[in-house]
C-alpha positions as CSV (number, residue, x, y, z in Angstrom):
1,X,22.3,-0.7,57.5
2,X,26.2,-1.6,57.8
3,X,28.2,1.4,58.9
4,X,30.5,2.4,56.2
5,X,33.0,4.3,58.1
6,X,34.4,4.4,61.1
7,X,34.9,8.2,62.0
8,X,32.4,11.1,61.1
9,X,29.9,11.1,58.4
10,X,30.1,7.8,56.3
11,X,30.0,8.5,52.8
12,X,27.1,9.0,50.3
13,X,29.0,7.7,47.0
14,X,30.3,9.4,44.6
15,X,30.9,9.3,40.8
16,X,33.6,7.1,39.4
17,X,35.7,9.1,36.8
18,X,38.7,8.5,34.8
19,X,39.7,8.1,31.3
20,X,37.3,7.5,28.8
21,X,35.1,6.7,31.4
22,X,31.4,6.7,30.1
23,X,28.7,9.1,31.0
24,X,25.8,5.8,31.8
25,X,28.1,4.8,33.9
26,X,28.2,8.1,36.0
27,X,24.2,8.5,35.9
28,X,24.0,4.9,37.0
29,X,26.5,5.8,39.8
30,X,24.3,9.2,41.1
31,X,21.1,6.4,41.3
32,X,23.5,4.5,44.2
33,X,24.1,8.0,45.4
34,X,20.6,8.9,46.3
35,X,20.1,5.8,47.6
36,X,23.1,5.2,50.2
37,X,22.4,9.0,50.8
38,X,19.2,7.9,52.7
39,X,20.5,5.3,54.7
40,X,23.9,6.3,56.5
41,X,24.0,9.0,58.7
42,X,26.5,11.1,60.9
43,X,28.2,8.7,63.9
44,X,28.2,11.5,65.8
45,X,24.5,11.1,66.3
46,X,24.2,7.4,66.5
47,X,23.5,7.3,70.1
48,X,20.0,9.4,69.4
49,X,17.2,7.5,68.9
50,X,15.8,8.3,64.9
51,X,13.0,6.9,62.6
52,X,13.4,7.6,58.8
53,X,10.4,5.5,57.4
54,X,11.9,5.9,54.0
55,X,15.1,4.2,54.7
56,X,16.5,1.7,52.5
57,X,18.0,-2.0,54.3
58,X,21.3,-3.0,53.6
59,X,20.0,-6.1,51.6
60,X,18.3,-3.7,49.1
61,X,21.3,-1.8,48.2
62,X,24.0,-4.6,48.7
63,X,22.7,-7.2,46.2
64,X,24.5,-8.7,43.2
65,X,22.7,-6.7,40.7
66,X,24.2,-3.3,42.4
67,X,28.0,-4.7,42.2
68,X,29.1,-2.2,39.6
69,X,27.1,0.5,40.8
70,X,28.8,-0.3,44.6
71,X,32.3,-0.4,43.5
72,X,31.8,2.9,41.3
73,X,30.9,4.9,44.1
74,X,33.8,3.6,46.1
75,X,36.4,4.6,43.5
76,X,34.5,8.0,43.2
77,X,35.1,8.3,47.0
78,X,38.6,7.6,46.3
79,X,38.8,9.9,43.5
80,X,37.4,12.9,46.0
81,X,39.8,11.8,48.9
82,X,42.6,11.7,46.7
83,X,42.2,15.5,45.7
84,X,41.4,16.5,49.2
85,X,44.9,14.5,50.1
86,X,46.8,16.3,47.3
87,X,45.6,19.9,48.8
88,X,46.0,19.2,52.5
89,X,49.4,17.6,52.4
90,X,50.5,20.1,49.8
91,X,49.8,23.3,51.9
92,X,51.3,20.7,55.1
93,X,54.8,20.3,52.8
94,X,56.7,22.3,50.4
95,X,54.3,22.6,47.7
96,X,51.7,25.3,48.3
97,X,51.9,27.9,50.7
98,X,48.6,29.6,52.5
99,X,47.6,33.1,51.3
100,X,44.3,33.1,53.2
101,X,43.3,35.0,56.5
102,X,42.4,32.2,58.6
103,X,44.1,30.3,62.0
104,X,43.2,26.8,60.4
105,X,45.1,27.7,56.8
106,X,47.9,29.3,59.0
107,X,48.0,26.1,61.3
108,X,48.4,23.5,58.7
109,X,50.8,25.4,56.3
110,X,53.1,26.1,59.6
111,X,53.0,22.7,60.4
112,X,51.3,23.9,64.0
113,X,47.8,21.4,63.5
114,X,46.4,20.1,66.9
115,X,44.4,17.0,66.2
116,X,40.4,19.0,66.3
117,X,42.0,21.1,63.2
118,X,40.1,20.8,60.0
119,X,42.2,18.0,58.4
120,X,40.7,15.5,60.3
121,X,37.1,16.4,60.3
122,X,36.6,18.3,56.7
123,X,34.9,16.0,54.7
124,X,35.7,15.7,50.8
125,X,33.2,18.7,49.8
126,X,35.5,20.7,51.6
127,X,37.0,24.2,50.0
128,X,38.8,26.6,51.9
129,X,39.5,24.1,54.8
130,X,40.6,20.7,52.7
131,X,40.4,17.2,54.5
132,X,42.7,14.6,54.8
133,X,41.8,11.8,57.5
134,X,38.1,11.7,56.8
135,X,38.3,11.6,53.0
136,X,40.5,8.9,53.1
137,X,39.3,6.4,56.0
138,X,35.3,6.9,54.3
139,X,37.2,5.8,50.7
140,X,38.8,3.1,52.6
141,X,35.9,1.8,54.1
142,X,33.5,1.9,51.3
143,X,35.5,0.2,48.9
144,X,36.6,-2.4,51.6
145,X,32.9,-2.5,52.0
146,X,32.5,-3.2,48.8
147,X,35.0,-6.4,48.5
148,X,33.6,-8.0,51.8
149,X,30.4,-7.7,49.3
150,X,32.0,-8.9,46.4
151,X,33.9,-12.1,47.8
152,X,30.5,-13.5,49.2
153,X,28.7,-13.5,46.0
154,X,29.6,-15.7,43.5
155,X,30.7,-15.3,39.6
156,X,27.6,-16.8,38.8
157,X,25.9,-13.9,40.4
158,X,28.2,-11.2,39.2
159,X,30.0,-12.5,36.0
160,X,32.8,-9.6,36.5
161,X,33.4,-10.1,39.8
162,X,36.7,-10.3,40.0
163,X,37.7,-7.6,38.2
164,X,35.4,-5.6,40.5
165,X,37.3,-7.2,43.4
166,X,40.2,-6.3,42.1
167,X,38.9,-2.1,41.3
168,X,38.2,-1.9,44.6
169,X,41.2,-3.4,46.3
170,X,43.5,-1.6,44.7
171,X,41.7,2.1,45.6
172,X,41.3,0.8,49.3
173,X,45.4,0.6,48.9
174,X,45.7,3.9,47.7
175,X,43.2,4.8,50.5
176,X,45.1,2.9,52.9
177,X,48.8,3.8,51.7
178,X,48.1,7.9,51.6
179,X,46.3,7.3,55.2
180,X,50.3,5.6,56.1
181,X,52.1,8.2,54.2
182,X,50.8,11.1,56.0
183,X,49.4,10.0,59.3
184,X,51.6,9.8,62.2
185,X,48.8,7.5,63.2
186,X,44.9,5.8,62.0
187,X,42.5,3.2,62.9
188,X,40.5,1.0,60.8
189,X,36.9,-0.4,61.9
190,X,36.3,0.9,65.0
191,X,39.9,-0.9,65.6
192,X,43.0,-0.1,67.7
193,X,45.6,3.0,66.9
194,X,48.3,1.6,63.8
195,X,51.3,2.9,63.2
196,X,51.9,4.0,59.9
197,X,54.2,0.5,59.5
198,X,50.9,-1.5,60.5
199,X,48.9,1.2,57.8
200,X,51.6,0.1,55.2
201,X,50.6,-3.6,56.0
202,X,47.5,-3.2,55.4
203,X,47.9,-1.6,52.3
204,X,50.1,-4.1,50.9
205,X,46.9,-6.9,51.7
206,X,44.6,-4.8,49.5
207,X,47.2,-4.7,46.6
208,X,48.0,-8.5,46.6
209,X,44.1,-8.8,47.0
210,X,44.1,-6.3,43.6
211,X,47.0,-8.2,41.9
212,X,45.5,-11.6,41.9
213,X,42.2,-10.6,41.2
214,X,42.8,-8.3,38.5
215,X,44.8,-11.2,36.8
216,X,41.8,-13.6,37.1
217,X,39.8,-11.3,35.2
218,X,42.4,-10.3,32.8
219,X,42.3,-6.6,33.6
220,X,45.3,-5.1,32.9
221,X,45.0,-1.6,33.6
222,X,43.9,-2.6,37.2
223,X,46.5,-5.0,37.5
224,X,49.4,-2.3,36.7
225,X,47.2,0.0,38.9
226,X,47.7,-2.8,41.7
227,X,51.3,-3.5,40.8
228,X,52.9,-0.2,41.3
229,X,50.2,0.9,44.3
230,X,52.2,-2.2,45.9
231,X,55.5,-1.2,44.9
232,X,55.2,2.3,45.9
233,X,54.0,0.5,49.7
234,X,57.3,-1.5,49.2
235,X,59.3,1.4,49.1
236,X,57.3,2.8,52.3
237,X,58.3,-0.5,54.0
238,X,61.8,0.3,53.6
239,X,62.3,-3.1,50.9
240,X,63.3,-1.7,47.6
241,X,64.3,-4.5,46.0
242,X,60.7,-6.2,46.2
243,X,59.2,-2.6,44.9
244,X,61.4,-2.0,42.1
245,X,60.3,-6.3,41.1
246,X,57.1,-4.9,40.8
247,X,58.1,-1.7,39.4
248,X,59.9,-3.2,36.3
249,X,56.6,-4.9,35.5
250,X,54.9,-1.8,34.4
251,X,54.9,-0.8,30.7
252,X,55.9,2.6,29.0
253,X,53.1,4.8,28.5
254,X,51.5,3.6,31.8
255,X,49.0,6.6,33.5
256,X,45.8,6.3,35.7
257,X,44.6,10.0,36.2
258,X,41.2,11.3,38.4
259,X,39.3,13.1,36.1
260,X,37.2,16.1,37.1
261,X,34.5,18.3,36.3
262,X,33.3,21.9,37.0
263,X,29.8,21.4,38.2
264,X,30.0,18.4,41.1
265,X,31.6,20.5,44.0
266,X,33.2,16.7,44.8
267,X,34.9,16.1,41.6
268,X,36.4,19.7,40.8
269,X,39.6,20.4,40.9
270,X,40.5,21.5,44.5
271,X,44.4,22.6,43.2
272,X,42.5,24.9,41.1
273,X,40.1,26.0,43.0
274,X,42.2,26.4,46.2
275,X,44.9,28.7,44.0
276,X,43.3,30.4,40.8
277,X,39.6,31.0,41.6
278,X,39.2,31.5,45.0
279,X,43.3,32.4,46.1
280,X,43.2,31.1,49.0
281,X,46.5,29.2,48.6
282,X,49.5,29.9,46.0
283,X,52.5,27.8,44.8
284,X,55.3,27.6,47.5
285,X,58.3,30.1,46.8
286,X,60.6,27.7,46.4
287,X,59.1,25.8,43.4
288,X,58.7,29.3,42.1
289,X,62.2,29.7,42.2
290,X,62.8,26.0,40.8
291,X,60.7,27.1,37.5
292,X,62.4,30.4,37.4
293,X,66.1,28.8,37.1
294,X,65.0,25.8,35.5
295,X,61.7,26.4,33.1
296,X,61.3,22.7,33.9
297,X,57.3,22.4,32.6
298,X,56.6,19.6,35.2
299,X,56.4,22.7,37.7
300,X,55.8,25.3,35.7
301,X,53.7,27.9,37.1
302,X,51.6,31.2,36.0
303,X,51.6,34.5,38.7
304,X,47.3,35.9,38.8
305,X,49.3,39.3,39.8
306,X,46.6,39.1,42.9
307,X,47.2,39.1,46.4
308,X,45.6,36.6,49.0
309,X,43.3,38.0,51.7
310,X,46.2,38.0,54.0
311,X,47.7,40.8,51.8
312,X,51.2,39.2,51.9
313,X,51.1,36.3,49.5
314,X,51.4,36.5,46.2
315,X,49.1,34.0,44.2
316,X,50.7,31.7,41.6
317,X,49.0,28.8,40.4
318,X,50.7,25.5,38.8
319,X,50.1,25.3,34.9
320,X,48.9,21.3,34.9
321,X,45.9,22.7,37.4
322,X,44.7,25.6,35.7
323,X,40.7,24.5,35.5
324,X,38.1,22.6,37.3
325,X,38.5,20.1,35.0
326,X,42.3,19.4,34.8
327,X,42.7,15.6,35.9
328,X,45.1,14.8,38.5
329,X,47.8,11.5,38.1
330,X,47.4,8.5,40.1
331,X,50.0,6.2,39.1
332,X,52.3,6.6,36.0
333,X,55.3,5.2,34.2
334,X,57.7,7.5,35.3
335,X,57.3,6.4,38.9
336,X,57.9,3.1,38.4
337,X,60.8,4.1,37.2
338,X,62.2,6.2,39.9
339,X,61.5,3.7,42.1
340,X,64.0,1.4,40.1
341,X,66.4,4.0,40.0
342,X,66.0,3.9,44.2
343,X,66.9,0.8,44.6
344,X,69.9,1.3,42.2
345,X,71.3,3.9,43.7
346,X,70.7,1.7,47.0
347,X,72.4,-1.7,45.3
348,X,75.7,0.6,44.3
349,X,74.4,0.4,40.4
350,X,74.6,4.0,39.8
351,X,75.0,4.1,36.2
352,X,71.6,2.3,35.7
353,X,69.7,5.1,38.2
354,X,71.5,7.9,36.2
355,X,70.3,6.2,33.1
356,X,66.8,6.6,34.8
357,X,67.1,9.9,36.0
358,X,68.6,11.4,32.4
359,X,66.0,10.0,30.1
360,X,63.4,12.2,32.6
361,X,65.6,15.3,32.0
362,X,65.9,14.7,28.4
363,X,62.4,14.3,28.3
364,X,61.7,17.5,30.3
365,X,64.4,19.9,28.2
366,X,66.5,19.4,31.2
367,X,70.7,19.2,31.5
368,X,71.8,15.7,31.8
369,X,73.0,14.9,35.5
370,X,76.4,13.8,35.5
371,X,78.1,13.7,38.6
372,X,82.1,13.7,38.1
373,X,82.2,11.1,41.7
374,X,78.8,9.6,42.1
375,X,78.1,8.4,45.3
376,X,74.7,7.0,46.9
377,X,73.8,10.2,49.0
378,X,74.6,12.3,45.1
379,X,72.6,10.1,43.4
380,X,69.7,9.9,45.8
381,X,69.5,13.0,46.3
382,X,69.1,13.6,42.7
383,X,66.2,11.4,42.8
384,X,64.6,13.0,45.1
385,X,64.6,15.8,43.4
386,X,63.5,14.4,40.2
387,X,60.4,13.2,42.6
388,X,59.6,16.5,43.8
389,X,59.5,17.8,40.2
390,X,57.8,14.8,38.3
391,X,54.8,14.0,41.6
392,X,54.6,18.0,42.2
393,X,51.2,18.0,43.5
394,X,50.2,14.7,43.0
395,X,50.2,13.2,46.4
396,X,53.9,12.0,47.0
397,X,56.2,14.2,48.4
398,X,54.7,14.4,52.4
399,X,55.1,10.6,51.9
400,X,58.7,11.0,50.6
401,X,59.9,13.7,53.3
402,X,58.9,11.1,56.2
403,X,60.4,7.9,54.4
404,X,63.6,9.8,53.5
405,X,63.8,11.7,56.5
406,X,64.2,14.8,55.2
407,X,64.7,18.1,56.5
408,X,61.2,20.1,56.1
409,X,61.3,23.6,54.3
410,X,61.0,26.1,55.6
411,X,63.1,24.8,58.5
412,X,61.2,24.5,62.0
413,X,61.7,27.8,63.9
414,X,61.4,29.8,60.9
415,X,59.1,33.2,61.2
416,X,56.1,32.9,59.4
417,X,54.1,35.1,57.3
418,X,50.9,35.2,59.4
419,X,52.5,35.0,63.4
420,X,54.5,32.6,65.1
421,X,57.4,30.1,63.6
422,X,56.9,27.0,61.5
423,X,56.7,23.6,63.6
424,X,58.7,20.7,63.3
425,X,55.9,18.5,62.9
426,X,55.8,15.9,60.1
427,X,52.3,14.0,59.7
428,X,49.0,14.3,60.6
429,X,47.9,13.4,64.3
430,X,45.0,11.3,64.9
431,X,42.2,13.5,64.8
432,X,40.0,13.8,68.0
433,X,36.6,12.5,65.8
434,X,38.5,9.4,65.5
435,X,39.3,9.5,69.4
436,X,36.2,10.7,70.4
437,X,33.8,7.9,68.3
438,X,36.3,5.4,68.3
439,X,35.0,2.9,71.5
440,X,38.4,1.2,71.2
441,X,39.9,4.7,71.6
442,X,38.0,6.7,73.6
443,X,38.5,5.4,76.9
444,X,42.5,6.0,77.0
């Protein structure tokens, strides 16, 4: 059978969820489940010589007749490396700080990771020790998978099958523009080490991919999905004029959220259950402090009263995760918007970004900003902090400390809680199970 990933264990499918999704859907994805969970097995043992008489061929579970069942459990992969992502790189960055007795939690939340820590090998069932480098390259493999699938069938065969192509290019995107955002470094297909530059290349292929197929098809959701994934890779490329074209394209109202549930240990909510049920992590002090001064409610937070097992941290969990079940944003209007307001404040038209950035405060029962001399460096950094508040764990702001260059908090050389001093490092290494079962690798 085709391997589906190109590091550890490749992945068994998942469910697809988000809005007013519907349940048949689900069951029909948990059939594709059980049956790609027969066929792919750990690379890590691929060298052994293994008979499993009840295996499945690729032609039985790639066919035509399995497209929307395929593409399904590539978004669900998505959907479970996206969590994993919003966990790791929160507890890596600003957002959440460890509360846990262990030398992996303290490791990643110093910034002190060697590349055989857990963020590279956990896979997305992953609790205590979240995942970030596996999660992702599985989701971007399985729904590249999928579209190498999907382009050699025809419409005849699968009358939807572009807005399938489309689905699935825009989550390898997402896949591929998280991988750029917080890796210092990946590889694709067995491939060559990329930079995160070449990573935000590739990203940018799926989304054009995404963009004109979803507007074949007429899918507009998907096609929004597409256009800001691409303008928020713009922005990583350092071009904000091109992402804030695409940016103005997306209407008001605009959300794509991962939806959760408490029984699949893949599809709860890891915010949740890394901070309120099992404390092992807690809301960084400083956005504590933020929601004391500001009682802004995109950061508003809740204190258990509990102490972590490392007896020192307090745990305080963030009020938009508070179950298993709370869904997570994607992609939504308001970042669209900063991202217009970037490139104003970039182009010298700082009256429009303040425009921007005011209607978000408004919205939020915040004071107006009004800066008496506004400069570029005022304004931006305004922006940035509207970011930190209106993404606050949703996956942006390791990606907007690296493109920004800014300083990491707290500052590198800073005692920590558990032993030692915080590190100045500032994304993930590649991880040694990419090294080690990488061919193209493993010999430097």
């Amino acid at each position: 059978m085709q391997n589906l990933t190109q590091n550890s264990c490749a992945p068994t499918g998942g469910r697809a969820s988000q809005n007013l999704r519907r349940s048949a859907a689900q069951l029909a994805t948990l059939s594709l489940m059980a049956i790609l969970a027969g066929t792919v097995a750990c690379t890590e043992i691929t060298s052994l010589q293994q008979s499993n008489p009840g295996q499945l061929s690729s032609g039985i579970v790639f066919t035509p007749g399995n497209a929307q069942l395929i593409v399904n459990s590539a978004q669900g992969d998505f959907e479970c490396a996206y969590n994993q992502y919003i966990v790791t790189s929160g507890l890596f960055t600003d957002e959440l700080a460890n509360a846990i007795s262990n030398t992996a939690n303290f490791d990643l939340d110093r910034r002190s990771i060697t590349p055989g820590s857990p963020y590279g090998t956990a896979t997305c069932t992953a609790t205590q020790q979240p995942g970030a480098y596996t999660p992702l390259a599985a989701a971007r493999a399985s729904n590249d998978t999928a579209i190498s699938h999907l382009e050699g069938w025809t419409d005849a065969q699968v009358p939807n099958r572009s807005k399938l192509i489309g689905v699935a290019s825009a989550y390898a995107g997402y896949s591929l523009v998280l991988l750029g955002e917080g890796s210092c470094s990946a590889a694709i297909n067995l491939g060559p080490e990329l930079t995160d530059a070449q990573l935000f290349a590739e990203a940018k292929s799926r989304f054009d991919t995404a963009v004109a197929a979803a507007t074949r098809a007429g899918d507009t959701q998907t096609l929004n999905l597409a256009l800001l994934g691409r303008a928020r890779t713009e922005l990583d490329q350092g071009n904000s004029a091109a992402a804030a074209t695409d940016a103005a394209l997306i209407p008001p109202g605009f959300n794509v959220s991962i939806g959760h549930d408490a029984i699949d240990p893949r599809r709860r909510n890891l915010v949740f259950i890394h901070t309120q049920l099992s404390n092992y992590s807690s809301v960084e002090s400083v956005i504590q402090a933020a929601y004391a001064a500001t009682s802004d409610p995109r950061i508003a937070v809740t204190s258990t009263g509990k102490l972590g097992s490392d007896n020192k941290t307090l745990i305080v969990f963030p009020n938009k995760d508070a179950s298993a079940t709370a869904p997570q944003t994607l992609a939504k209007y308001s970042e669209a918007q900063l991202i217009i307001a970037e490139n104003f404040a970039n182009t010298g038209n700082f009256a429009g970004a303040i425009a921007i950035i005011n209607t978000l405060e408004t919205a939020n029962g915040q004071p107006a900003f009004s800066p008496a001399s506004p400069t570029k460096a005022i304004v931006l950094a305004q922006i940035v902090e509207e970011r930190r508040r209106e993404f606050f764990l949703e996956g942006h702001r390791l990606g907007d400390l690296r493109r920004l260059n800014l300083a990491p908090s707290p500052a590198p050389g800073t005692p920590y809680v558990n032993g030692g001093t915080y590190d100045a490092q500032s994304c993930f290494p590649l991880p040694d199970v990419e090294r080690t079962n990488n061919p193209t690798l493993s010999h430097l």
